[in-house]
C-alpha positions as CSV (number, residue, x, y, z in Angstrom):
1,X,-88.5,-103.4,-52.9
2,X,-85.0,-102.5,-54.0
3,X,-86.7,-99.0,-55.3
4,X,-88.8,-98.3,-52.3
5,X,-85.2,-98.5,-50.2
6,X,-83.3,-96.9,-52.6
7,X,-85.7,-93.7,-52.2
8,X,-86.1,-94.3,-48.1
9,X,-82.3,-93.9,-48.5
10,X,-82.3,-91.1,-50.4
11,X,-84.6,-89.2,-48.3
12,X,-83.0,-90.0,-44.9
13,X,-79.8,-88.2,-46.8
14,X,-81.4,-84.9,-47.8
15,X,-82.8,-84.9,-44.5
16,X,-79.4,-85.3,-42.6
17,X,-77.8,-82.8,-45.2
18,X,-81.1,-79.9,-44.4
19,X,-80.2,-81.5,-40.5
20,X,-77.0,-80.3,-40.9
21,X,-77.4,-77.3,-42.2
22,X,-79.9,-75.6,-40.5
23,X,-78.8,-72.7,-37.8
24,X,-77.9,-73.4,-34.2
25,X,-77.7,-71.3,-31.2
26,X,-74.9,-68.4,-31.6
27,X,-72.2,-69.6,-28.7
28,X,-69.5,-67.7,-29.6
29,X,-68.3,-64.3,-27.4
30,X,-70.8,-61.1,-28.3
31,X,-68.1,-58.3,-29.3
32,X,-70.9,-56.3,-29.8
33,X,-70.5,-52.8,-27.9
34,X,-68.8,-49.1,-29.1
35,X,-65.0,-48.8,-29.3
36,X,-62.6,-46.0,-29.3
37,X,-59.8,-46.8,-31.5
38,X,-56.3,-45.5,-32.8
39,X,-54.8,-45.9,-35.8
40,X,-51.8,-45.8,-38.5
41,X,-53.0,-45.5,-42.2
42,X,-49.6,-46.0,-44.8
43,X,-51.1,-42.7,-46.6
44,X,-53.0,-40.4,-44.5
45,X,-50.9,-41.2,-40.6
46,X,-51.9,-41.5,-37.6
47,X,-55.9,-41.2,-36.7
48,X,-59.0,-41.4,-33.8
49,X,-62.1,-43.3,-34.8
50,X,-65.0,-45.0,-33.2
51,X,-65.9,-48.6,-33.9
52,X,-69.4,-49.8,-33.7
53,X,-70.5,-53.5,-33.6
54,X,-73.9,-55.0,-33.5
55,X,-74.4,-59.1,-33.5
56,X,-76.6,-60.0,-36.0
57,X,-78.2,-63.2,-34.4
58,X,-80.4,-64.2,-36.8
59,X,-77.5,-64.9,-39.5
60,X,-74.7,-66.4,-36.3
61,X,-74.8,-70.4,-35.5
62,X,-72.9,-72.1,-33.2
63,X,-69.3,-70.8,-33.2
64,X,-69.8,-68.3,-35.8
65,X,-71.0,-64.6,-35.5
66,X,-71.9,-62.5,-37.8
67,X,-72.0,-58.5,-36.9
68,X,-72.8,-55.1,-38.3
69,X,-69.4,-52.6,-38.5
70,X,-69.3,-49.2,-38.8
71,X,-66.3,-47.3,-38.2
72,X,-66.5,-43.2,-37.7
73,X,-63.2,-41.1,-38.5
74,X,-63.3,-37.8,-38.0
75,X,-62.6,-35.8,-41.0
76,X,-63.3,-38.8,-43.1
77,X,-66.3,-39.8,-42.5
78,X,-68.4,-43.4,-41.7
79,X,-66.9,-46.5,-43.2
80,X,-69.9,-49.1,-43.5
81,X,-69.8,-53.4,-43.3
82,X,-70.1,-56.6,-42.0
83,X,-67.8,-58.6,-40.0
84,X,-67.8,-62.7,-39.8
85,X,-66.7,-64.0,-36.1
86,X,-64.9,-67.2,-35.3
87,X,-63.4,-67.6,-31.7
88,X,-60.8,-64.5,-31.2
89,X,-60.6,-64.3,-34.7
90,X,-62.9,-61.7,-37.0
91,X,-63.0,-60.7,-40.5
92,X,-64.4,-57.4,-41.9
93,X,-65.2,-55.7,-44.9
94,X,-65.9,-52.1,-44.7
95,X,-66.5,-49.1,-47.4
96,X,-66.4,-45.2,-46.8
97,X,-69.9,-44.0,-47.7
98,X,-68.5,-41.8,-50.4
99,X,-68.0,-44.0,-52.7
100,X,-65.9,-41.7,-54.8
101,X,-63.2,-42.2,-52.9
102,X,-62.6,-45.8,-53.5
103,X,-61.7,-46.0,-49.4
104,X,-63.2,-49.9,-49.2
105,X,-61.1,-52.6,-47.8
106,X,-61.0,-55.8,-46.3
107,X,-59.1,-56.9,-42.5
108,X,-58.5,-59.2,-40.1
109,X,-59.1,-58.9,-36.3
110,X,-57.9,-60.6,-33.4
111,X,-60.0,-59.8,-30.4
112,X,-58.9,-60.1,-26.3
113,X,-60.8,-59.8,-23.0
114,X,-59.2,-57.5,-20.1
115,X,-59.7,-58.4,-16.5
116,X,-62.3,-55.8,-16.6
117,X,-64.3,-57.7,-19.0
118,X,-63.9,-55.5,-21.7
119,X,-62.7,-56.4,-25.3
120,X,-60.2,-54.9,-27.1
121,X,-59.2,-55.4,-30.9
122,X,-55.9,-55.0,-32.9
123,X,-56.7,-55.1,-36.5
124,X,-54.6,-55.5,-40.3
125,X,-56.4,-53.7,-43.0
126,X,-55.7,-53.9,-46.7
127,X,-57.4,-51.2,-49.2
128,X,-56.8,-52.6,-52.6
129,X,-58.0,-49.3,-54.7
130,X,-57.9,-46.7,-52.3
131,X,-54.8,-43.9,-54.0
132,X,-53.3,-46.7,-55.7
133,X,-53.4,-49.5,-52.5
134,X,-53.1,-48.9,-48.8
135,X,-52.6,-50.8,-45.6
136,X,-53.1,-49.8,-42.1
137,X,-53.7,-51.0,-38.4
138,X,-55.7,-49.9,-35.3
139,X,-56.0,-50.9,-32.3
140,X,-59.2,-50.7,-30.4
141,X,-60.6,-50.9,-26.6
142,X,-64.1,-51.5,-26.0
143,X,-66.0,-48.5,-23.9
């Protein structure tokens, strides 16, 4: 009898755990939508770019989004990622599609919603590799 609990017990756990874990409804905001955005990179100045973000609702639960980024510079070229959602708060990893370049990096967004219902963005970026390390920010409105 004390085996037959033991195991009842045991599978009542794995099933709360699996409970647990499985997805819920995405509730957080959707920042998906195009954005025009202007920037100051540490080694290349000021820039223009356009910021696209899609929510990926298949891989976002409850609070947390996840999205696809891609960020378009003229005279650079389209830097490729992912960004991960919580509240106002979003991080991103991105990578220039020439690779060559090393241009790949890693920021932090904080997002806010005008009266007009748009979103705008300002984001920190960090660039470990690209000529020798590199840091920039942006600041984005939604279109």
């Amino acid at each position: 009898m004390n085996r037959l609990c033991a195991i009842t017990l045991s599978l009542l756990a794995a099933a709360a755990t699996t409970a647990q874990a499985a997805p819920q409804p995405y509730t957080g905001p959707d920042y998906s939508g195009t954005y025009a955005c202007t920037g100051k990179d540490d080694h290349e100045g000021d820039y223009t770019g356009t910021v696209t973000m899609a929510l990926v609702r298949g891989q976002s639960s409850g609070a947390y989004g996840a999205y696809s980024f891609k960020l378009e510079v003229p005279g650079y070229g389209a830097y490729l990622g992912q960004a991960a959602a919580h509240g106002k708060h979003v991080g991103i990893h991105f990578a220039l599609t020439d690779q060559s370049t090393r241009d790949y990096g890693t920021a932090i967004a904080e997002f806010t919603k005008a009266k007009t219902g748009k979103w705008s963005f300002s984001k920190y970026y960090y660039e470990p590799e690209f000529k020798g390390g590199n840091f920039g920010f942006e600041r984005c409105v939604q279109q």
